[in-house]
SEVO-986601 format. One record per atom (N, C-alpha, C, CB): x, y, z; residue in one letter. Coordinates in steps of 0.001 Angstrom, whole numbers, plus 500000, padded with zeros to 6 digits. Glycine has a CB too. Example, Ala and Ser with C-alpha at 12.3 -4.5 7.8 and 13.67 -1.06 7.14 Angstrom:
513190494310507800A512300495500507800A513200496700507800A511308495527509046A512850497750507080S513670498940507140S512900500030507870S514084499402505725S
END
This chain:
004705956394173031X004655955654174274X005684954527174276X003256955098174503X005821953919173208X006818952777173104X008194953521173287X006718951916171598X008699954432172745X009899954992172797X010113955683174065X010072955816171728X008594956093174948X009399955942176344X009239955306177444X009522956847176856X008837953858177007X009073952815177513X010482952221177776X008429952165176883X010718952542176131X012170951746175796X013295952773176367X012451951441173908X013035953650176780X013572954555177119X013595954752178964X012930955533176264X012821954060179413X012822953612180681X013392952666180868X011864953447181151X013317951259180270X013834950423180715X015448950437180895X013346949575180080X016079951527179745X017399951392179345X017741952065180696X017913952071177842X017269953345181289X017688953887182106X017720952871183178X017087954991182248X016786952365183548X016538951415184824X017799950376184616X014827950529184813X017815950067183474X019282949104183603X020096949191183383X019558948260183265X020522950531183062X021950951402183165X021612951548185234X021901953560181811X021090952166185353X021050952228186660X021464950917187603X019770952635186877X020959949867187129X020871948643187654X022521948043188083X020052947744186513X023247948067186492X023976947442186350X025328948773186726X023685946640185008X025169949360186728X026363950443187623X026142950454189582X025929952531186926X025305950466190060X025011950767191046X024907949948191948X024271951285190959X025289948795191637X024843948098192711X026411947107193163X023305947138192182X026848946848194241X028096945996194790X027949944479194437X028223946124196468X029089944099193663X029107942873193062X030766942249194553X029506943111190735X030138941484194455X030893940092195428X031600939519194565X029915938830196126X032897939018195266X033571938326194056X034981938405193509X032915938671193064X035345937999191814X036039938447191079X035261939706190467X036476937440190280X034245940074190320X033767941193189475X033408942264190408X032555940814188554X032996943187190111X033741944227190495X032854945758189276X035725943659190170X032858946521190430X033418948120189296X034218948304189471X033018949514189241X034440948897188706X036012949940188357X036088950771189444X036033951094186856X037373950684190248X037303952074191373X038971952368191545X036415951602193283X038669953259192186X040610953667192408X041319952926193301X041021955217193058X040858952325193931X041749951002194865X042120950148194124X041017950126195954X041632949620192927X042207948220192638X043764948782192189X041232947232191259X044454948034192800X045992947824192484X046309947435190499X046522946195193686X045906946575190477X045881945674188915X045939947297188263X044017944347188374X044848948004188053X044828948781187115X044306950052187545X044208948245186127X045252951538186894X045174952483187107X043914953349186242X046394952748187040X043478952956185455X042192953150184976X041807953146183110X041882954553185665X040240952605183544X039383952119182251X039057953301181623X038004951271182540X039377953719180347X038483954683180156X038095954177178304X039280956425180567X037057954702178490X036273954636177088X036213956041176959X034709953848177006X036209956538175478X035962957961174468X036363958106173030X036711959134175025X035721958829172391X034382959421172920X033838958947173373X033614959829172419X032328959329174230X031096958511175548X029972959751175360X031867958376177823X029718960161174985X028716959402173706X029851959363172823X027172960354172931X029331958513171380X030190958396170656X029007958487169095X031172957000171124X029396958641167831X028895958341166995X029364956976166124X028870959392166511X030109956167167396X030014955031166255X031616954495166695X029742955715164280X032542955130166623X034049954973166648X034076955536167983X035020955752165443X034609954204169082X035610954731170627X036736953758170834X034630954664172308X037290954312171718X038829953804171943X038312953484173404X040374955066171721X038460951502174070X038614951393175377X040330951580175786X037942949962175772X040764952585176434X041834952960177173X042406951853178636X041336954439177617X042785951064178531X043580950522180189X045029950634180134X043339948727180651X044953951605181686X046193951714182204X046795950804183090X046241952726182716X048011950425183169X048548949308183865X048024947967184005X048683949656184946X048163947644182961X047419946024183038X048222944919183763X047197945351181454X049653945353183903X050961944940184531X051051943100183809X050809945118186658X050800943775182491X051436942737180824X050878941093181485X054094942738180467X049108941527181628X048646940512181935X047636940056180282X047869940807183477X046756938727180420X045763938693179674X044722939690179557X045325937751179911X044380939977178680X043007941267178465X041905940213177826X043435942944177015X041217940077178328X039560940325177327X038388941284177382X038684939211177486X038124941330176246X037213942752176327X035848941825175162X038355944743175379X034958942272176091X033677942087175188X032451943110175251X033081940737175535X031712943233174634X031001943957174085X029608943753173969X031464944081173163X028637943803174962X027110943604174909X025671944847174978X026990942712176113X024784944244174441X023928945053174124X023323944961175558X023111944736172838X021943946059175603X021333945729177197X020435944721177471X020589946825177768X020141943650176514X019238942370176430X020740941604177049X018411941804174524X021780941620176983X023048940450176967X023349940254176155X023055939295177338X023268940193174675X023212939964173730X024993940412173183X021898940590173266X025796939369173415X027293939294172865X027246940211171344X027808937414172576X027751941035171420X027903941484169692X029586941711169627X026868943304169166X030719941794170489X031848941597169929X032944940698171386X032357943287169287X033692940058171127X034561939898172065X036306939282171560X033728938930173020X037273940288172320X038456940037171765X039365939573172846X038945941185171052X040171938984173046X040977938126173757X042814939050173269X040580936150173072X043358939241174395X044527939958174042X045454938526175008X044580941988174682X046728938789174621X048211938138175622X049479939142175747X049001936594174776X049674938786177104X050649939828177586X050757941270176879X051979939208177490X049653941574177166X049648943098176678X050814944012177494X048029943798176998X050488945245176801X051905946550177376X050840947102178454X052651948241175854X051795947956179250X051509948215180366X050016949156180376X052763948823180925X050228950231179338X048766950860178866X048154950342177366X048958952608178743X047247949883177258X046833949128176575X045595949695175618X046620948130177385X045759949898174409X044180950510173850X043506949894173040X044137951715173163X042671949705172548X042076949254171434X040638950159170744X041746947814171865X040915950411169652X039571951002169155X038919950050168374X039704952275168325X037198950527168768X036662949812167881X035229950880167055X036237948346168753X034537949972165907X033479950922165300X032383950249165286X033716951445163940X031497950777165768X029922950593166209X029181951509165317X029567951003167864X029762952030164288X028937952687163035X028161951711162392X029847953332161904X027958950278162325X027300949543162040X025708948450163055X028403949062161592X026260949027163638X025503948471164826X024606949687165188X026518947959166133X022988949003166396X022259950134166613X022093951181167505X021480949852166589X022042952190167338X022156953668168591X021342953045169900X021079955526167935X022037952982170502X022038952528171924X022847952282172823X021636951733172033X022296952134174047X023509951508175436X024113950306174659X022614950764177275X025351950318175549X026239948987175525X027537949090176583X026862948741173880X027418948072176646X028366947444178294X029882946823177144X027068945331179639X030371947672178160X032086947161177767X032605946158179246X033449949011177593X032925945400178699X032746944574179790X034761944106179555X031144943101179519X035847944133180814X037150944451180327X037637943138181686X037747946511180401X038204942351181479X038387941280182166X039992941200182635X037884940123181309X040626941343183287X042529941691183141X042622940830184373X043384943728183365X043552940026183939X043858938958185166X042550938249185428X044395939717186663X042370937958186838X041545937604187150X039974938417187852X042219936912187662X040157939972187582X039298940612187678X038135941056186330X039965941475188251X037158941681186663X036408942147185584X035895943347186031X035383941245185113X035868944200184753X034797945475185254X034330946225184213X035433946580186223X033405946458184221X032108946700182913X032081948389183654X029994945345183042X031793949040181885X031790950151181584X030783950533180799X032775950400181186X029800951531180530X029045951624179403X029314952442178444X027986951834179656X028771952287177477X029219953226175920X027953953568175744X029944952380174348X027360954761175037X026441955319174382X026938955594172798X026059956525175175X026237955048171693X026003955129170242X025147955646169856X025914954223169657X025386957278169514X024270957767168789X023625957176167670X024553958820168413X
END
């Protein structure tokens, strides 16, 4: 019963936090924004090791951080004048099988992505 509890809630706030229109600088990811031609994370699922992918950052600031589905900060990296496609991998083989929000900040926009860790 606990495991599909916990297993509800994750869905409900994967649901939550994709679906709904943010006002603002933040934002989802969609094919209009000019700034950037697209976010991609993979593997999605992953066992541990993914690469966040951005195209055309147009050699702005990057930050990228990394939260659990409580909020709970577990990584965040700060880039300068990055290249036009931009990657970074990281490994979550240490950390626990679950959702997590990639959260990718370029210029003055933001837009969160989720990862699955087996």
């Amino acid at each position: 019963m606990k495991n599909f509890i916990l297993s509800l809630l994750i869905l409900i706030l994967s649901f939550l936090s994709f679906n709904f229109q943010v006002n603002g600088k933040h934002g989802i990811l969609n094919d209009n924004d000019p700034k950037i031609q697209s976010l991609t994370i993979y593997p999605n699922p992953t066992s541990g090791e993914f690469k966040v992918q951005i195209e055309n950052t147009g050699h702005q600031k990057v930050n990228i951080t990394i939260f659990n589905t409580i909020g709970k900060v577990i990584l965040t990296e700060n880039f300068h004048d990055t290249p036009a496609n931009f990657g970074r991998d990281f490994n979550f083989e240490n950390e626990k099988s679950g959702l997590y929000f990639v959260s990718v900040q370029v210029g003055e926009k933001t837009f969160t992505k989720k990862v699955v860790v087996e």
